[in-house]
N, C-alpha and C positions, 0 to 999 in steps of 0.2 A: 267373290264368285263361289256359287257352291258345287264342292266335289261331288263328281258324280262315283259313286259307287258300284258295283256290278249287278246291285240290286237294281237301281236306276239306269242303268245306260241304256239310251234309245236302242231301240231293237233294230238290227240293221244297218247299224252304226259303222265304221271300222274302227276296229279297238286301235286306243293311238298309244305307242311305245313312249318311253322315257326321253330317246331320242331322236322323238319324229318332230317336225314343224310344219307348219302352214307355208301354203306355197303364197307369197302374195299376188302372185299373175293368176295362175290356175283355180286359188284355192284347195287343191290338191293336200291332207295332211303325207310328208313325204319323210324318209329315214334322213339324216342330216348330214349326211354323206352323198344325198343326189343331189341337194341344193349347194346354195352360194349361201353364205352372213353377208350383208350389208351394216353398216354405220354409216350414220351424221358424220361426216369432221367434223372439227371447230368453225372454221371456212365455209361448211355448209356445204359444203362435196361428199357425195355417194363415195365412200370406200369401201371395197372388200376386203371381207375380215377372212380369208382361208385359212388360219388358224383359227377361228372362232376364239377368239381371245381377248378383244378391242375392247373397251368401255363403252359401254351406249347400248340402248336401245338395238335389239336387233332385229332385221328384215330380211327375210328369208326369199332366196327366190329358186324354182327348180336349176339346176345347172345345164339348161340347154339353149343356144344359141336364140331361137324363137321366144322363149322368155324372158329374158336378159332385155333382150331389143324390144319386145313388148313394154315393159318396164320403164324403160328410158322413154318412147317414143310417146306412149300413154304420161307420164311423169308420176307413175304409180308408188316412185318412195315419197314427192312433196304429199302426195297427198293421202298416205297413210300415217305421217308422223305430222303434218300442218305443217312444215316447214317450209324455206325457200333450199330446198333441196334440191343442187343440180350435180346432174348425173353426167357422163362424156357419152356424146354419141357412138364412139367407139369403147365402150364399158365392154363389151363381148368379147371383140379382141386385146384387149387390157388382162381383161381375167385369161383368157386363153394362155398367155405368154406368163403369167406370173405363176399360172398352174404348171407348166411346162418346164419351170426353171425349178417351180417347186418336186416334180417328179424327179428331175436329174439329179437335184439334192440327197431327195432319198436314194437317189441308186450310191450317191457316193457314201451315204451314212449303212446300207448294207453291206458294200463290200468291207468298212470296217468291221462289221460285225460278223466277217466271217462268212456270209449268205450268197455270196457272187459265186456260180460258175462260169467263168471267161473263156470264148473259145472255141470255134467248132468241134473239135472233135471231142472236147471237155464237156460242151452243154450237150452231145449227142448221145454219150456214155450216159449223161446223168438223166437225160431222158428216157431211153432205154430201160435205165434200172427204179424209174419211177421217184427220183428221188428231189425232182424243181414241182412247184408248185405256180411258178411266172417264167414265159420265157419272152423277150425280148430279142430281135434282128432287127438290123438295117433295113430300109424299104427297098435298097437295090441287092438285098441278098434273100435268096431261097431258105425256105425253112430246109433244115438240115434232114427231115424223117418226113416220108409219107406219110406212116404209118402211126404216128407220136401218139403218146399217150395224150389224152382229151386233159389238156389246160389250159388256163388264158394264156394266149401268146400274140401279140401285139409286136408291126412295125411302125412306131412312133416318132423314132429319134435317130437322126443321121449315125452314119459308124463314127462322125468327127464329133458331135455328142456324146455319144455311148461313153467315148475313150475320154474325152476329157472328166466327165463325171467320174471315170472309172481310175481316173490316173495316167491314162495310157493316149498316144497319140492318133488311133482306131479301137475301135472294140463293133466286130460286125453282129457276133453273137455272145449271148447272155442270159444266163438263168439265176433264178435265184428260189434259194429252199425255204422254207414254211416257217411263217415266223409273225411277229406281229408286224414289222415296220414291212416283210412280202404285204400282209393284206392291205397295212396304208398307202402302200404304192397302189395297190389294183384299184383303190377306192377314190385316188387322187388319176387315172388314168382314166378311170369311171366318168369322173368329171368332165378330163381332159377333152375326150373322144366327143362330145355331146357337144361341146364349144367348138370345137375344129371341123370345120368342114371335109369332103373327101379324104376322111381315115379311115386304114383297114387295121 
């Protein structure tokens, strides 16, 4: 295939990054962070690769519940790779719940690192003083500030979530400070919200 150059790039193009892919539903070229990986198994089962790490051929799809099921319902992986490629009717809520366990993961990999504010009146101070860059509550608990500084803050995961990722037997509120594995959370939450139906 020949590279295209900036001499050559179609005019009107969008320029594609390093880490952007082709949406296979959309056609959409998208950052790899909004999509899904897809592989063959061995079996011939659609897996998702959410690490992006699997062997195979990869198949990109955007990360949103309408494309997912697009995908499946069209049989758009057999027939991008020729294979007898089958896919689970419920793939959308499969990836939902594997990305979910994968968010809790990372929340219990930043509080080792240090990054966890626990705590109402803990994540409220540190709000105040500008110092989370994610904050996290309960869906049956009020954000702590009217007034809060402009971050993402998501109620995503029960308080009996929160605290088991966290160590703890609740955890209502939660912040965490700026860091690489804060962005991979937002990016994996990114995901999250786009699969899950009625999330705020």
């Amino acid at each position: 295939m020949k590279k295209i150059t900036q001499a050559h790039r179609p005019q009107g193009k969008k320029r594609v990054e390093a880490g952007d892919r082709l949406c296979l539903v959309t056609r959409e070229t998208l950052p790899h962070t909004a999509l899904i990986r897809f592989v063959i198994g061995p079996d011939q089962s659609v897996v998702p690769d959410l690490g992006e790490n699997l062997p195979g051929h990869g198949l990109w799809v955007s990360a949103s519940r309408p494309s997912i099921q697009t995908a499946v319902q069209k049989n758009l992986f057999a027939k991008a790779t020729k294979e007898q490629a089958r896919a689970d009717p419920d793939l959308a809520d499969h990836i939902a719940a594997l990305l979910r366990k994968r968010c809790l993961s990372l929340l219990g990999l930043a509080k080792g690192a240090g990054l966890a504010v626990l705590g109402e009146s803990q994540t409220e101070s540190a709000l105040r003083e500008g110092k989370l860059a994610l904050f996290l509550h309960a869906p049956d608990a009020m954000h702590p500030l009217d007034n809060r500084r402009e971050i993402p803050a998501f109620a995503l995961f029960s308080r009996e979530e929160m605290g088991a990722a966290f160590g703890y037997e609740q955890i209502v509120y939660a912040g965490l400070m700026p860091h690489r594995l804060t962005q991979k959370l937002q990016d994996e939450i990114g995901r999250l919200i786009r699969l899950v139906p009625c999330v705020t």
